[in-house]
N, C-alpha and C positions, 0 to 999 in steps of 0.2 A: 504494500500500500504506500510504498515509497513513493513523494512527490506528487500527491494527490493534492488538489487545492479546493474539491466543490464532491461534494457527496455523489453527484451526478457522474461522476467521472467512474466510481468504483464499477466492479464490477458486481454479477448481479451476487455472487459468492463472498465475495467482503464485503457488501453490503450488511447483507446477513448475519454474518461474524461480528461487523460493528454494532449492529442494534443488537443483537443479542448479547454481547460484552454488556452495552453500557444498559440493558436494560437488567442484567444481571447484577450492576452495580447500586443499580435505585432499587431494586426488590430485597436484595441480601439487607442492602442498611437498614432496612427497616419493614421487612417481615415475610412469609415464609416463602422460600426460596423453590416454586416448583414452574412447570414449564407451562400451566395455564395462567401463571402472575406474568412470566415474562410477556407471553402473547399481547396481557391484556397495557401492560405498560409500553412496548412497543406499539400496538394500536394507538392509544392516547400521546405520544408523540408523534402520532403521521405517519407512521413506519408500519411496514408489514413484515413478520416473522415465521415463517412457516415453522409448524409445527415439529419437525426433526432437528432442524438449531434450538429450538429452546428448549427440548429434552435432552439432546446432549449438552450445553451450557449447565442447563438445570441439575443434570446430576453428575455432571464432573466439577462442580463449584463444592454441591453437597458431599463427594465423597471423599474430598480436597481438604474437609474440614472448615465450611461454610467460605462466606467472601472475604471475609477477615482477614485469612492467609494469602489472599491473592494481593487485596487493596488495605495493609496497615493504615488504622489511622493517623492522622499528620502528628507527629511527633513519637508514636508508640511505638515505632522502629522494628517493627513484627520481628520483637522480642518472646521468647517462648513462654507466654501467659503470667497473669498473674499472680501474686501467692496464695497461700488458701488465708481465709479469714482468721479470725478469734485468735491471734497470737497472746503472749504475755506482755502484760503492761511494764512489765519490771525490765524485760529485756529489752522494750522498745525503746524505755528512757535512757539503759546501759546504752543502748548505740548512739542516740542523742548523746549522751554525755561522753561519748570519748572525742579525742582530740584528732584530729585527721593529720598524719604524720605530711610533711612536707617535703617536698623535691627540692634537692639542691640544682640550681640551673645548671647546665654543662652548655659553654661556648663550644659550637661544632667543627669551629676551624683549630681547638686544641688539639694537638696529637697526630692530626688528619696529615694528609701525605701533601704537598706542595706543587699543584698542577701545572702553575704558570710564570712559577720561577721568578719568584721577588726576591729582594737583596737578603733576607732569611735564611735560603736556603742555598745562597751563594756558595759556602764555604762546607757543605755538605758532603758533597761528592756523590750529590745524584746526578742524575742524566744532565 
């Protein structure tokens, strides 16, 4: 679909692919993800979807482990889930209260090998 600029342009096969994608993206966010939602969300944006794209979108999303895993939301860095509830209060406040140890900077040009031969490494006897 590279270098397409007008919907019209696709073909009638990514066509398909794209409404079904992106209607898979508005059903998954907000509620249940089967191939008669796709239909009916691609219908109400103007589009038409037949019916074997949106059962295979429909259940390779669901067997994928819903939409989540495909479209993280912005900032959650489709990180491997969150922790379980009810933890300890005592432990929570121990991590609060520790001190977060700190990095000493390290300049990268320390130590580093001498590429382009400044007055440094004049008397070196590299190359």
């Amino acid at each position: 679909m590279g270098g397409v600029t007008n919907l019209s342009d696709l073909s009638a096969n990514d066509k398909q692919e794209l409404v079904a994608s992106l209607s898979a993206i508005v059903v998954g966010g907000s509620g249940e993800l089967s191939s008669e939602n796709l239909v009916k969300v691609a219908e109400a944006s103007g589009n038409t979807l037949t019916a074997s794209w949106a059962t295979l979108f429909s259940s390779v999303v669901t067997s994928g482990g819903g939409i989540a895993k495909f479209c993280p939301a912005p900032g959650g860095g489709g990180g491997s889930g969150g922790g379980g509830g009810g933890g300890d209060a005592a432990a929570a406040e121990e991590a609060v209260a520790e001190k977060p140890v700190e990095e000493e900077e390290v300049d990268a040009m320390d130590g580093g090998i001498n590429m382009f031969g400044d007055d440094e490494a004049a008397g070196s006897g590299d190359y």
